[in-house]
N, C-alpha and C positions, 0 to 999 in steps of 0.2 A: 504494500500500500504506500503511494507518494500522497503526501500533503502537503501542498503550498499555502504556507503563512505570509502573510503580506502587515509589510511593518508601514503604517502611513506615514511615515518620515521618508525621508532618503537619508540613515544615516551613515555612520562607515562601522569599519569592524567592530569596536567598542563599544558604541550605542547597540549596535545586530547583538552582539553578545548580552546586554542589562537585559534586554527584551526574551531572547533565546532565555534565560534561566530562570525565566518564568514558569517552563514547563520542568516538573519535578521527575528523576529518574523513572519513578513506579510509573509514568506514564508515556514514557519511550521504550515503545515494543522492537523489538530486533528485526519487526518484520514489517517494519512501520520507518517510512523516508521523511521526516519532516525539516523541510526547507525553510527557512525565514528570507524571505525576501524585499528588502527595503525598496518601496518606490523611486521615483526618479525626479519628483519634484513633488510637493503639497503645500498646503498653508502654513501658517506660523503656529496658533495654536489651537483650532478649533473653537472658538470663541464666539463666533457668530454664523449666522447660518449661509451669509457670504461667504465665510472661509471653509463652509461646509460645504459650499459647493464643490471647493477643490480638493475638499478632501476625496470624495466621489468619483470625480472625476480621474485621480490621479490611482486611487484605488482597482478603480476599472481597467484602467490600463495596464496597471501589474497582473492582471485576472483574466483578461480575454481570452488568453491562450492556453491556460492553463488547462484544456482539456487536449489540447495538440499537443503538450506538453506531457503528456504523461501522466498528467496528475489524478490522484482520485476522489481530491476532496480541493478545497477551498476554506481557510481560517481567515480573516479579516482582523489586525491585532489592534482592535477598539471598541470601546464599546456603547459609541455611537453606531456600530455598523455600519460604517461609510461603505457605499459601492454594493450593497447588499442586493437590492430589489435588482439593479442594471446587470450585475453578474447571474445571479438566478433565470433571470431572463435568456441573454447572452449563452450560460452552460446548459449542460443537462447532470452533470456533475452535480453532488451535493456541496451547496457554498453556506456557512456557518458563521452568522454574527455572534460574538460572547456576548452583547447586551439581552441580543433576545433568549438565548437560551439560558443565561445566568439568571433571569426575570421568571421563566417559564420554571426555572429549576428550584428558586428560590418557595414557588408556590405550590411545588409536592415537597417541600420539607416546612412549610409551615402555612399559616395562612394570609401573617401582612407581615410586610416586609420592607426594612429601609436604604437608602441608598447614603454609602458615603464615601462624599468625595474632597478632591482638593479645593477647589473654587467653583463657587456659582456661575461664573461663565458655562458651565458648562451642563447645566440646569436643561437648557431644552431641547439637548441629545436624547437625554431621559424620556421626559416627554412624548418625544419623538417614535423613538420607539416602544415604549410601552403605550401609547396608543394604539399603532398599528399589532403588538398584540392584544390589546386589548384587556390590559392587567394591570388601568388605570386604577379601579375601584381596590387592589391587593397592597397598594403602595402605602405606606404607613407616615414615611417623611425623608424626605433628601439634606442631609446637614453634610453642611464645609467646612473645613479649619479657614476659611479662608485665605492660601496660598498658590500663588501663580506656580503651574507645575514647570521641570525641566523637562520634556518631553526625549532628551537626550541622556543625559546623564542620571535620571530619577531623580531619586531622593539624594544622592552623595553624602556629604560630610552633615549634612539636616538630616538622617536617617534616623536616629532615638530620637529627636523633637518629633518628626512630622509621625512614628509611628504610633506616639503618646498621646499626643492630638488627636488624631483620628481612632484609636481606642477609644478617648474620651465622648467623642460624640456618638461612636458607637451605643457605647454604653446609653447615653442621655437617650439614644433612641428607641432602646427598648424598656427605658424606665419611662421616659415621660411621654412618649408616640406610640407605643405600644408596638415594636418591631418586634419579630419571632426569628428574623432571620436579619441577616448584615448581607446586601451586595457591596461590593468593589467597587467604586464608580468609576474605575481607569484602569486597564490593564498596566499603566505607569505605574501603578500602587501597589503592584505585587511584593514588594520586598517587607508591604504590612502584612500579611494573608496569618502567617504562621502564629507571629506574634499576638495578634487579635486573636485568629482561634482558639489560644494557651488561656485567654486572659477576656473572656465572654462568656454567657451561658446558653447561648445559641450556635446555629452552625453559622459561618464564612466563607461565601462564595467568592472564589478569585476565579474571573469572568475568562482570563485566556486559555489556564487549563480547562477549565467546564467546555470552553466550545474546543479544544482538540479533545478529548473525550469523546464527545457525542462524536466528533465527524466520524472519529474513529468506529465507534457504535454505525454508526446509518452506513457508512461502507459495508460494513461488516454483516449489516441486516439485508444488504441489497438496495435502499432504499435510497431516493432522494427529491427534492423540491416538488410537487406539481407543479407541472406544465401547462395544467386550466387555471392556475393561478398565477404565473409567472411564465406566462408565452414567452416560445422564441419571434423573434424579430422577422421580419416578410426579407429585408432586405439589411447586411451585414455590412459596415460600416466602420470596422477597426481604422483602417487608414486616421478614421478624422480624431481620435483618440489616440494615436500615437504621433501626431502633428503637433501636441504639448508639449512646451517649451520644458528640459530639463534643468539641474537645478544651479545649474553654470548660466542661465538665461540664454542658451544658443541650441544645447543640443536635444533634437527631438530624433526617435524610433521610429525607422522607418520599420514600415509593416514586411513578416517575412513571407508572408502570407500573395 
């Protein structure tokens, strides 16, 4: 089984590395390829739904091919699920947002559920996607420490502050919101996952392992996206999506296609 992970950043090896060790041993199977693949250009920080456009877009692009490519799955490493609906469309491949499924997962181990993240900016990813699943009424409350994230380097040398912080509102959210369960709000915040789970009395969902899990699951079941719900396209169009400027501002991917 090939899995292609796509990291919305273009970052380099260091950054691909913070992101990569997100996924824990026990869930790298021998028989299982998983690739992390950093796009070639996106926005700054996802912050507004302008820059979500390019998150999408550029997501798409690292994704188009990945069924000519060998692959047998499709991870997205956000959990806005940027490119989501455009690639489901585009593949027939199973393609796996962590928001929707850490949302959907959160709601067979408990019944309401909170979200916590770094910064309110980043509020109407949420939103976004839990509307479209429709697990708006499960949500119990979204708390921030309020901090601008490094989408490259995580947390770094703020690593015990930021992981204390957001313990803390964890907690507030299931004493005073009545949360059962703790999502992620970032797969950037992985390096809180473990330390929260030690130090809660709920479980903690870290959104980038849950969606290589499942993909792994849905390959594995044979399964993947309806196509009455996520048609492919009358007429294919990669070219106009690899004409995106890279992140030098000159170079763009020409289609091999």
């Amino acid at each position: 089984m090939k899995i292609k992970y796509i990291i919305p950043y273009p970052l380099g090896p260091e950054g691909v590395q913070l992101r990569a060790d997100q996924i824990p041993s026990s869930l790298r199977r021998p028989d299982v390829s998983l690739d992390f693949v950093p796009v070639r250009n996106s926005c700054k920080l996802g912050d507004s739904y302008y820059e979500a456009a390019l998150f999408d877009a550029y997501v798409l692009e690292a994704g188009l091919l990945a069924e000519d490519e060998g692959y047998d799955a499709v991870v997205m490493d956000s959990v806005g699920d940027p490119g989501l609906d455009g690639l489901r469309s585009r593949l027939t491949i199973p393609v796996i947002g962590p928001g929707q499924v850490a949302y959907h997962l959160a709601c067979i181990l408990g019944q309401r559920f909170s979200i916590i993240t770094m910064w309110d900016a980043w509020n109407f990813h949420y939103t976004k996607v839990l509307r479209s699943c429709g697990l708006t009424d499960a949500l119990a409350s979204v708390r921030s420490v309020g901090m601008a994230p490094d989408v490259e380097h995580l947390f770094g040398d703020r690593q015990d502050e930021v992981v204390e912080r957001l313990t803390q509102q964890a907690m507030s959210a299931i004493e005073d919101d009545g949360a059962e369960v703790i999502v992620l709000g970032s797969t950037t915040m992985h390096q809180a996952a473990a330390y929260m789970s030690e130090h809660l009395p709920c479980p903690v969902i870290n959104p980038g392992p849950t969606a290589v899990a499942i993909a792994q699951a849905i390959v594995d079941l044979g399964l993947s996206h309806s196509k009455l719900t996520w048609r492919s396209p009358g007429t294919i169009q990669d070219a106009k999506f690899f004409s995106l400027i890279g992140a030098d501002g000159q170079t763009r991917q020409g289609s091999p296609l």
